[in-house]
N, C-alpha and C positions, 0 to 999 in steps of 0.2 A: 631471477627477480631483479627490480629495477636498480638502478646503483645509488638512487637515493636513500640516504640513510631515515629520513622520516616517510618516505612512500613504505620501506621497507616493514617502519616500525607498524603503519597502517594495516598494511596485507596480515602481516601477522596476529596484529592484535583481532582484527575483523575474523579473521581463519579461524583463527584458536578459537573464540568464544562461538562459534558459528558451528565446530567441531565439538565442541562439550555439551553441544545442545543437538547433538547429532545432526548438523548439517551438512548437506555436499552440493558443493556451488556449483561444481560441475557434472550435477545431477541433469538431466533434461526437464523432470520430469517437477510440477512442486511437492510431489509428497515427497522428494529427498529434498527440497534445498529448504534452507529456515531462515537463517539471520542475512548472512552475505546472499543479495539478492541475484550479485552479475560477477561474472567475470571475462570482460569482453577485451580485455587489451592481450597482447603478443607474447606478455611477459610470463617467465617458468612462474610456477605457483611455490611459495616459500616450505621452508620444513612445516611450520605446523599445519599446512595442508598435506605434503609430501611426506612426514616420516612414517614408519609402518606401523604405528600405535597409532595415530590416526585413523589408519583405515579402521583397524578394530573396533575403536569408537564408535564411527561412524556405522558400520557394519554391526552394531549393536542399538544404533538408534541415539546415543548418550545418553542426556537428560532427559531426553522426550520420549525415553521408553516406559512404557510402565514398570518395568524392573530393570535400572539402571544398571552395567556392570560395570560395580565398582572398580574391580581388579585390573580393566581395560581404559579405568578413567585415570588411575592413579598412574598406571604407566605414562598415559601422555601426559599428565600435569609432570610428573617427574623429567621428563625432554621437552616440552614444550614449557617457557614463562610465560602464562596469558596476564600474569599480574605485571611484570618486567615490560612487556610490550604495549601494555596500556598505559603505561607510568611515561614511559619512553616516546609515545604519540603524542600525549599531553605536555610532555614537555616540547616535544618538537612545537606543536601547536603554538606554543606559549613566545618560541625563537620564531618562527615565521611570523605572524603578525598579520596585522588587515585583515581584510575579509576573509583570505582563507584560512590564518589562524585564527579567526572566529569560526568558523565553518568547522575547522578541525576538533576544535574546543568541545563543542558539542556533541561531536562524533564520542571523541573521546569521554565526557561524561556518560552518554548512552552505552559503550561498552564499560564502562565502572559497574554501572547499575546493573548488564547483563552479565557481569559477572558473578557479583557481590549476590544475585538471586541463586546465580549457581553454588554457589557455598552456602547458601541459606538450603537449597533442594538438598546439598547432598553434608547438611547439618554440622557444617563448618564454619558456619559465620549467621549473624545477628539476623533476622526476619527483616525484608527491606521495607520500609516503611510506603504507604500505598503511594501518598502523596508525593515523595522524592520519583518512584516511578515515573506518575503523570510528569512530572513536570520536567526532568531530560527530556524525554520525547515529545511533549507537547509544547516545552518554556511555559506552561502556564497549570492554577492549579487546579485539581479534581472539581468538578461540578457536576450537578444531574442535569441531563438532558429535559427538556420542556416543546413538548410536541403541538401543544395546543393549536397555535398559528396555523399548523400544518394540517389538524388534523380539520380545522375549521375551512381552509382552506380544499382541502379534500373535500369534506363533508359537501360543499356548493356544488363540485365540479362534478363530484358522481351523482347527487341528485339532477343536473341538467344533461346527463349521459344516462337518466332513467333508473338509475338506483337511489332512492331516496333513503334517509337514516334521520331519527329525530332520536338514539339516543345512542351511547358507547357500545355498547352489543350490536346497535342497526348499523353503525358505520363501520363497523369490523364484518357484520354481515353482507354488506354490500360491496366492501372491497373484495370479499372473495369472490362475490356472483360476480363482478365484472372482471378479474382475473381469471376467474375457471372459464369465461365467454371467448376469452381471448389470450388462450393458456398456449406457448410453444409448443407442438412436437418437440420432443427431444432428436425425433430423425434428420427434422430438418435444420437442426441446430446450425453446422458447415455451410448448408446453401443462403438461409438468412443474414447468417453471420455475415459470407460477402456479397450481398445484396446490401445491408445496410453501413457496412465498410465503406462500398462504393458510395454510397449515398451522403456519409458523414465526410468521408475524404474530399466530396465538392466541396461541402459545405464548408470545411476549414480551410479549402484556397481561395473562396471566396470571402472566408471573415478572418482568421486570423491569420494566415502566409501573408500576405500584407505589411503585416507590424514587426515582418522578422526582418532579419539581415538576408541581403539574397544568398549568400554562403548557404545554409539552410533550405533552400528551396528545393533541392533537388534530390534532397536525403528522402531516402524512403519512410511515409510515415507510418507503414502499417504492412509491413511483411510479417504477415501473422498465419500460423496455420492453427485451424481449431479441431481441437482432440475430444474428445467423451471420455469421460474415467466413474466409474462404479464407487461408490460409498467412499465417497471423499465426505468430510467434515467442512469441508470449506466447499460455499459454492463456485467458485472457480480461481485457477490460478494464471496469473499471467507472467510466464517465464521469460524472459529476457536471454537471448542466448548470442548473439552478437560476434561470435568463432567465425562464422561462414565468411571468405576473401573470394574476389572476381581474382581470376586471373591474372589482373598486374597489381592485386595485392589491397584492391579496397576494401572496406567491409560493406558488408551486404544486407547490414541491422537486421537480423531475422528473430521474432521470436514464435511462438507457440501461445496459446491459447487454452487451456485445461477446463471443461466443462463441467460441472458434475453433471451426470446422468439423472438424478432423483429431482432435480432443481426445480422449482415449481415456479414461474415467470412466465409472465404474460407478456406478448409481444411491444408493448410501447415502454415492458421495462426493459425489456432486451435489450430496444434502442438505444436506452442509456447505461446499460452494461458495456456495451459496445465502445460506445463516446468513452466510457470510464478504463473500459481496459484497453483498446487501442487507438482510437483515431479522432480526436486529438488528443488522449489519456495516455495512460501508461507508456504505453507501444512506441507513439510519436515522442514523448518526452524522453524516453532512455535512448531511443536513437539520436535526438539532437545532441544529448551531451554526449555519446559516443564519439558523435561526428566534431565536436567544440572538441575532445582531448583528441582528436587525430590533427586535427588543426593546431594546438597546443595553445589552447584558448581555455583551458579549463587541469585542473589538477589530474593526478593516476586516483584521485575518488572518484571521478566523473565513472568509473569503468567497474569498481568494485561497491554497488549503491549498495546502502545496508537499509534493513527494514528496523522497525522497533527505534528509529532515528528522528530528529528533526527534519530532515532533508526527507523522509519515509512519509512524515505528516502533512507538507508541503506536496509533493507527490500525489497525496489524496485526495488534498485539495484542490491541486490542477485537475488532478480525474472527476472528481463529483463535479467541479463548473465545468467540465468540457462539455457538455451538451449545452451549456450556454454559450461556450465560447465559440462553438463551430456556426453557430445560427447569430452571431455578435450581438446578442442580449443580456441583460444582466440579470433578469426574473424571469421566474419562470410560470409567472401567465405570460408572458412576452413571446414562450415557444409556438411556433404555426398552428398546430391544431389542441385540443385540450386531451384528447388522447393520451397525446404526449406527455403534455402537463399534469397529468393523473399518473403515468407511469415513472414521472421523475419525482413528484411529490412521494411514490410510495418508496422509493429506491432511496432516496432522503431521510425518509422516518427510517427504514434501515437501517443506514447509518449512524442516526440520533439514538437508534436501538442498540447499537453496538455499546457508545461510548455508557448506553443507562445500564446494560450488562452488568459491563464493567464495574461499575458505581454500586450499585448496587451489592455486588459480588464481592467487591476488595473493600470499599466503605463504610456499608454498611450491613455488612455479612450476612446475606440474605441466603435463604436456602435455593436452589437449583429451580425447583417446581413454580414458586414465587416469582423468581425473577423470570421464567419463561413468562409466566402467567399476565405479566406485566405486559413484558414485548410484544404479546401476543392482542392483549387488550388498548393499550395505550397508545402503540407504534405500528398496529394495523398489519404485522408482520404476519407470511403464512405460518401453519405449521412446524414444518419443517426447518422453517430458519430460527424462530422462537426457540426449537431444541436446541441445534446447534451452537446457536449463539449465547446461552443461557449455560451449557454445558462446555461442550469441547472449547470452543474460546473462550469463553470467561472463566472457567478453572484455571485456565493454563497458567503459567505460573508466569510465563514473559508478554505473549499474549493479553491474557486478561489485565494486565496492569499497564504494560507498555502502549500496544499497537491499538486495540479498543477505542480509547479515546482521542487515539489520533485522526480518524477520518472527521467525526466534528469539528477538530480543531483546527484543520488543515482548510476544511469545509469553508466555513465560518472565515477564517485567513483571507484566501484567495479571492470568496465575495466580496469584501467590504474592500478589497483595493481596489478591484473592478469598479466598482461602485463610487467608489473616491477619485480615480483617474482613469485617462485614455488609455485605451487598448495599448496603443500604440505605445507607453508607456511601460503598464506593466507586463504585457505579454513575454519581451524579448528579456523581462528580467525572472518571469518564472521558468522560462525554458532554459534557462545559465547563460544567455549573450554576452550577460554584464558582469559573469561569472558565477561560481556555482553557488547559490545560497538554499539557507531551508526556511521553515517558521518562524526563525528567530531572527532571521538578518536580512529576510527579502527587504525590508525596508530600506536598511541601509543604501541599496542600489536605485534609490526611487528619487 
């Protein structure tokens, strides 16, 4: 591990809490990894990744099992301090200073909170209040989601695409008929996927490689391979794996691509799937800060990114604009054809569905059924994601409180600076040029 005594306290405190919630960073795959999203630097992995109660944990799922083992948690809280290690970051945070002791700061409250929930799951400590959730990972507080804008704005584009709706049933009727018209195969998920790669990756050297530093130019932005996986809960995951060295020792940004198999998308949402998970989304974004801490332009957080974070929320907000950002538009009737525009408006309400889950869920303690029923009417969402995101994500205990409301918030972030200033402004500061910031401090660099 690094000889930094606050990188040190980092790795750990991320590990620990990421391992009690039965994560493994060095999973390939997302149904193992959870909290700690990467780990892409040289460095050994600390004890509370490495000790042999860890694996047990993990090898039991931790938290996130539906029957936790206690006797295998107690072991590693007993060698591992996830409390001492978050105390220890925060303070670090508090002696470094500027930006990245702000950066840190945050981090460091984010794993308070995903702690403090773990002693609440395993009835050690106080029910975490919803709204302290929201607001580490967001910096701002719980609100419901309001679709209306979006849905009126839908409601135009598919009646001039020949689906007309004059009431809440017809526009949820009609988003499906133009969905199921123009439904993916699942087989051809691989060959799309780098057809529309190719196609996003011009399009971001043409609008946003530009506004970067030429350092940056030559980093791969989308070494992605895409996988199919059966009855996943989440319709896909984008892994970050970052291990892979050329020969005289560069890294090779590679990550993966997790599809779900059951997924029901329609080709023009795909396209913004894509934008969102790699090019210029996720994919591109975890490799430029890779490539900023190989340069040493950027902290050892550049390498271990945490989810359920500020910097997590920010992240989502870069992904949800990047189908603007690759076409350098700021709206999206501004996108080339309305196709398009229909399949990022629905991928949108998605999102806005996520964080009303949520709200609804931890808020205003709605039953399961409900709040699908909601997503499902409101947010124009298919079936299948209504379940899951009414269920498996909105229960969840870190999930539903933490990550939910971060895609709006991140959302919502990254437009309105677009909007407010040049590309060429805030571009190289959401990618970390100007150093690593999240939700809370992209400003400060503007």
């Amino acid at each position: 591990m690094t000889d930094s005594k606050l990188d040190h306290a980092m790795a750990t405190a991320i590990l620990a809490v990421d391992t009690v919630w039965g994560g493994d960073v060095m999973d390939p795959s997302g149904t193992g990894r959870f909290i700690a999203d990467s780990w892409c630097s040289d460095e050994p992995l600390p004890e509370a990744y490495s000790h042999p109660a860890a694996a047990a944990v993990r090898g039991a799922g931790g938290l996130s099992a539906s029957e936790p083992d206690r006797s295998a948690l107690d072991a590693y809280l007993t060698a591992i301090d996830v409390a001492g290690a978050i105390s220890e970051l925060r303070g670090g945070a508090v002696a470094e200073g500027g930006l990245r002791g702000e950066f840190l700061t945050g981090l460091g409250e984010c794993l308070e909170v995903m702690w403090d929930l773990a002693l609440e799951a395993l009835d050690r400590g106080a029910p975490v209040p919803y709204e302290r959730s929201v607001r580490a990972s967001t910096a701002a507080p719980p609100t419901p989601s309001d679709p209306r804008a979006q849905r009126e704005r839908l409601g135009t584009l598919l009646g001039r695409a020949g689906y007309p709706a004059d009431s809440d049933a017809g526009l949820l009727a009609a988003a499906d008929a133009w969905r199921r018209e123009r439904m993916v195969p699942p087989p051809t998920i691989p060959a799309l996927g780098r057809a529309f790669i190719a196609e996003l990756d011009a399009a971001t050297v043409a609008h946003v490689l530009p506004h970067l530093p030429t350092e940056l130019h030559a980093v791969p932005r989308s070494n992605v391979e895409f996988l199919a996986i059966k009855d996943a809960w989440f319709s896909g995951s984008m892994n970050y794996v970052g291990r892979a060295r050329t020969p005289d020792g560069r890294p090779e940004y590679e990550a993966t691509y997790e599809i779900n198999a059951s997924l029901e998308i329609s080709v023009p949402e795909f396209v913004q799937l894509v934008s969102h998970e790699v090019v210029p989304g996720h994919v591109t974004t975890f490799a430029y800060v890779q490539h900023l801490y190989t340069l040493g332009k950027v902290g050892f957080e550049g390498t271990i990114l945490t989810m359920n974070s500020r910097y997590s929320t920010l992240a989502e907000g870069i992904a949800n604009n990047a189908i603007l950002m690759a076409y350098g538009v700021t709206e999206i009737d501004q996108l080339p054809d309305e196709d398009l525009q229909i399949g990022t408006l629905l991928a949108l309400l998605q999102d806005d569905a996520k964080n009303q889950a949520s709200y609804l869920t931890w808020q205003e303690g709605w039953a399961q059924p409900d709040v699908e029923a909601v997503l499902r009417r409101d947010f124009v969402v298919s079936e299948e994601r209504a379940g899951k995101l009414s269920g498996p994500w909105a229960k969840h205990p870190i999930l539903g409180r933490m990550y939910l409301p971060a895609y709006r918030a991140g959302t919502e972030k990254v437009a309105e600076l677009r909007r407010q200033r040049a590309d060429a402004e805030v571009l190289p500061a959401l990618y970390g040029c100007k150093g690593l910031v999240d939700v809370a401090t992209v400003e400060r660099v503007l």
